[in-house]
VOMI-613261 format. One record per residue (C-alpha): x, y, z. Coordinates in steps of 0.05 Angstrom, whole numbers, padded with zeros to 5 digits, always signed. Each point is the difference from the previous one (the first is absolute). Layout:
<nodes>
XYZ...
</nodes>
This chain:
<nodes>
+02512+01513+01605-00057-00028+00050+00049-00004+00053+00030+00073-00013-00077+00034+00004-00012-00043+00057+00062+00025+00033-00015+00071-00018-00071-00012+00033+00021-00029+00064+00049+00061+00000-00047+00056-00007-00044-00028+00055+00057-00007+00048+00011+00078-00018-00075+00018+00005-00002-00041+00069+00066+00044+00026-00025+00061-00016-00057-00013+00044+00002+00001+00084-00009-00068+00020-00016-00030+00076-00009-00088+00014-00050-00040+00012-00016-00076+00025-00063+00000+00004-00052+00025-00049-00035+00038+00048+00004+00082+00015-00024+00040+00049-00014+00072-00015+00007+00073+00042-00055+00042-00039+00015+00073+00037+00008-00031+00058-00057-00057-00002+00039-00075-00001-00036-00055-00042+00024-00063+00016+00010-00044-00057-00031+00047-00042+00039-00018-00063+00012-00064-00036+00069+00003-00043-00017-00025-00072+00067+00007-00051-00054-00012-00059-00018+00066+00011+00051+00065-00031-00021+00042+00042-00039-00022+00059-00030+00063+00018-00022+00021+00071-00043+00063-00008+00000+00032+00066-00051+00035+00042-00030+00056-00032+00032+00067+00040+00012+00071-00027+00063+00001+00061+00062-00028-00010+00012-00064+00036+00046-00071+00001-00024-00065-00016+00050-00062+00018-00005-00063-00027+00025-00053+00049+00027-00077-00022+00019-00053+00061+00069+00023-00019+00011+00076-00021-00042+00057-00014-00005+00066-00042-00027+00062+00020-00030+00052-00057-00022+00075+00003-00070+00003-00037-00030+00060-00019-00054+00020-00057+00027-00024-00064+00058-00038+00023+00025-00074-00016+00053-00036+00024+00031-00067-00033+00043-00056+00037+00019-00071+00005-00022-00060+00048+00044-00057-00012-00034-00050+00013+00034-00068+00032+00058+00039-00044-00023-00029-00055-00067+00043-00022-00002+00074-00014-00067+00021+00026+00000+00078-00046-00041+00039+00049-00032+00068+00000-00029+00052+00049-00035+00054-00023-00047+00052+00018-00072-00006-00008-00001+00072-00022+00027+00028-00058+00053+00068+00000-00033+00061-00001-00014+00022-00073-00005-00066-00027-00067+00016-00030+00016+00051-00063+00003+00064+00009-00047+00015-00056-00056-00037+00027-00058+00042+00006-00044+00002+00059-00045-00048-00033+00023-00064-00042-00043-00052-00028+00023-00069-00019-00060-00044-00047+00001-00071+00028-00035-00060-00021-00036-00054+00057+00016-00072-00034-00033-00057+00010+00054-00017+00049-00021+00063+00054+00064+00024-00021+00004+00077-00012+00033+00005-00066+00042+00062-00026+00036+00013-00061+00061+00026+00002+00046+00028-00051+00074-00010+00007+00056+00058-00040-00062+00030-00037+00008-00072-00033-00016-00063+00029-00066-00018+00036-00006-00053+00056-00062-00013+00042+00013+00014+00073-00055-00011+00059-00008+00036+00059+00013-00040+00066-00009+00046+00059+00027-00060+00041+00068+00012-00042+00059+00058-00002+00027+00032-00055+00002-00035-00076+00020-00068-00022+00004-00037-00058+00002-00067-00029+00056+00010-00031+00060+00039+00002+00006+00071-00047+00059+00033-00015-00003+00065+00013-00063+00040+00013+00002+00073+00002-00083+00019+00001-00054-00042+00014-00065+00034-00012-00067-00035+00022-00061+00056-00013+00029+00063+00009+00046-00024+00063+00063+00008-00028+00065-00029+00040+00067+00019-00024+00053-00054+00006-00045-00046+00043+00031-00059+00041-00016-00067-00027-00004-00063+00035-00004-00074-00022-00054-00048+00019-00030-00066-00014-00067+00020+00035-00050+00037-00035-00069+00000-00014-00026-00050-00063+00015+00031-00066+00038+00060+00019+00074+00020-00007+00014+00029+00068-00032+00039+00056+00004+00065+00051-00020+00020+00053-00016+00052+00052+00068+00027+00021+00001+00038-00069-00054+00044+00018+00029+00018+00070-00027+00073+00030-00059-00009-00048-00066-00018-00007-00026-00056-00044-00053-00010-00019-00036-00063-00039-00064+00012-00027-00024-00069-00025-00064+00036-00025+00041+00037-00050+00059-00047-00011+00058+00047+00027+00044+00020+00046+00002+00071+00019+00062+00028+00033-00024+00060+00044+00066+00041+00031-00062+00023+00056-00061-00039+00026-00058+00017-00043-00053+00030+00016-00083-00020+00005+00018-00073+00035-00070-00012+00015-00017-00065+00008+00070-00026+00020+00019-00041+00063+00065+00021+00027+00042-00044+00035+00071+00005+00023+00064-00024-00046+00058-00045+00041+00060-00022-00032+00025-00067+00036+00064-00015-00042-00006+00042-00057-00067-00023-00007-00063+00040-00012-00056-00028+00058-00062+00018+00028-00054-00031+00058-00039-00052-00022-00049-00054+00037-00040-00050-00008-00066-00017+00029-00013-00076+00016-00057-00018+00058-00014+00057+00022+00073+00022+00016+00058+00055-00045+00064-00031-00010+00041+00060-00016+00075+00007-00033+00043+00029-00049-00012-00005-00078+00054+00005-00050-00033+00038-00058+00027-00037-00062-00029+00009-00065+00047-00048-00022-00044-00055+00013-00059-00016-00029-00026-00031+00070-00048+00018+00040+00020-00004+00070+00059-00046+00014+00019-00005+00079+00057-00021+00035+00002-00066+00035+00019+00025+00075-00056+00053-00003-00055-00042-00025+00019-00063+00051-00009+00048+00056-00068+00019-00015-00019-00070-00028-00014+00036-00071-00006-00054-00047-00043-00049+00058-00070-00008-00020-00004+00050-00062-00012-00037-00080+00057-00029-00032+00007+00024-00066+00064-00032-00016+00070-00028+00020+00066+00016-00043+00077+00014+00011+00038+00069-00018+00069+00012-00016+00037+00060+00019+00060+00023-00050+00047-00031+00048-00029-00062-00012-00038-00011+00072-00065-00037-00008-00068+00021+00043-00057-00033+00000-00059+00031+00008-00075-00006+00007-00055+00037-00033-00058+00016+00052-00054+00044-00011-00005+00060+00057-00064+00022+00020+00027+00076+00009+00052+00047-00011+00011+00066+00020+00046+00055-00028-00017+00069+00042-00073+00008-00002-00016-00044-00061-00012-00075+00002+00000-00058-00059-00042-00059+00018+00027-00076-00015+00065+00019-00016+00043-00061-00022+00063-00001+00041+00055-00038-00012+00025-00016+00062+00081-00024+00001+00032-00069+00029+00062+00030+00023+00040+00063+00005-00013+00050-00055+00045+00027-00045+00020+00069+00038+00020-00045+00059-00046+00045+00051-00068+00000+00022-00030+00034-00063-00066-00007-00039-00014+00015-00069-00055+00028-00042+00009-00013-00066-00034+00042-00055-00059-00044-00013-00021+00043+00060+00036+00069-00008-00020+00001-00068-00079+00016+00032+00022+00070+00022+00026+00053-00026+00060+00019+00038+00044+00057+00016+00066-00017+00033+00025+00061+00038+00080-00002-00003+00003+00066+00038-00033-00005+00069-00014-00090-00019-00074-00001+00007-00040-00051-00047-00068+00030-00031-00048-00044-00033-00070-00007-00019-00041-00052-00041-00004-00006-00070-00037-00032-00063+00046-00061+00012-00030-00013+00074-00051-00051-00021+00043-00039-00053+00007-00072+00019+00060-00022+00030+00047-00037-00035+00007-00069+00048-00077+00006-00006-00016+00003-00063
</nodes>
């Protein structure tokens, strides 16, 4: 009987992994064609992973992306909403399950009966980690955070068959779900921006809530402005740092996901000598869900500046090698954001934000 289901299992992958294009590799390296922009061993094949997923450059045009091994290639049409699965073999022996998709949803993927102004109640844990409960088939609640470093929703583990998932009165009618092993402590799953595409969010930690605007609002007095980019799908805005006298300026990843500070990738902060001469708070080693180990130090900055605001002695945790997104790319995690309010504009990607009662709570690597 063992050998029978085992036979039966072996044959259903073999039909799964036929169904599916499939192009060769040797090497586990891939270069990618973004809309025309190569990346040279941009991608790292990992068969652990079902699927691998590429999210490519956010862009309302249509475009191709092509994903190039030492040995073959594939070439895929992406436009909003799209995804497109296929096989690397591997060595022809590992199936590498990969994925391109769009960083932007299809049009309508927000319901229709939305009105112009949701609100989603969240919680702030003790983890930074904006916390929302969500209610699965008018049945089943799971505890979801908001990572604006993410795209669209994932769980911990896998569910059936979802046909509404209501969080507040956002309401999404047969939603997408993803599986992941990476979420913030204590909660079931996560989502992220992409969801709220052409809108305006807004997170009023003041209040405890998102707000979902379908136009700016009005009476922004008192906000900074500052310009959204999306580098890979990923929400970003100007940042710097002030050290001796001198700004040290680059792009930050907003990702409420983690409940950082400031974290800084390795090739940015060696060119302007970040982590030379500022305190040493501490030394310790991350792991990525791949499995890729980081380690980092823990330095106190004297200044940071986000548009015209600035934090003083900011602890920074400043990475030993490449980070995670494999590009240039510095994050600020919410034990920053969480000191402003914020409005994301999703319609013409500008960032507003102004201080709030959190600015002068202590921060967490200092306390």
């Amino acid at each position: 009987m063992k050998y029978r289901s085992l036979f039966l299992l072996l044959f259903f992958a073999q039909a799964t992994l036929a169904q599916l294009p499939v192009i060769k590799a040797s090497s586990r390296h891939v270069s990618i064609s973004d809309g025309g922009s190569l990346d040279k061993n941009a991608w790292n094949l990992n068969p652990k992973l079902r699927p691998d997923v590429y999210v490519a450059d956010r862009t309302r045009r249509t475009k191709w992306v092509t994903f190039y091994t030492d040995v073959d290639s594939i070439r895929v049409k992406v436009k909003p909403g799209t995804k497109f699965d296929f096989v690397i073999l591997l060595n022809g022996v590992d199936s590498c399950y990969t994925r391109i998709a769009s960083a932007l949803p299809a049009a309508g993927a927000i319901s229709a009966s939305a009105v112009a102004e949701d609100t989603i109640p969240f919680e702030l844990t003790a983890y930074n980690a904006i916390k929302v409960k969500a209610v699965i088939n008018d049945k089943d609640t799971l505890n979801l955070h908001f990572d604006i470093g993410s795209l669209s929703i994932h769980v911990i583990r896998k569910i059936s068959t979802v046909y509404k998932l209501q969080m507040g009165t956002v309401v999404l009618n047969h939603p997408d779900i993803g599986v992941t092993e990476l979420t913030s402590r204590d909660m079931d799953g996560r989502f992220g921006w992409d969801l709220f595409e052409g809108r305006q969010v807004e997170i009023d930690y003041d209040r405890m809530l998102l707000i979902i605007h379908s136009r700016l609002p009005r009476g922004l007095r008192g906000y900074a402005r500052t310009p959204l980019e999306f580098i890979r799908g990923y929400v970003c805005i100007k940042g710097s740092f002030l050290k001796e006298g001198r700004e040290h300026a680059g792009d930050f990843m907003l990702d409420t996901g983690s409940d950082q500070a400031v974290i800084v990738d390795s090739v940015w902060a060696g060119r302007w000598d970040l982590p030379g001469g500022l305190r040493l708070i501490r030394t310790s080693v991350l792991k990525d869900p791949r499995g890729a180990r980081y380690e980092t130090r823990v330095v106190v900055a004297p200044k940071l500046r986000i548009g015209r605001f600035a934090l003083d002695s900011v602890p920074t945790m400043v990475l030993g090698s490449l980070n995670p997104t494999r590009m240039e790319l510095n994050f600020l995690g919410n034990d920053v954001l969480k000191r402003f309010n914020i409005i994301l504009d999703f319609q013409h990607d500008y960032l507003y934000f102004k201080p709030n009662k959190l600015m002068g709570v202590r921060f967490k690597e200092l306390s």
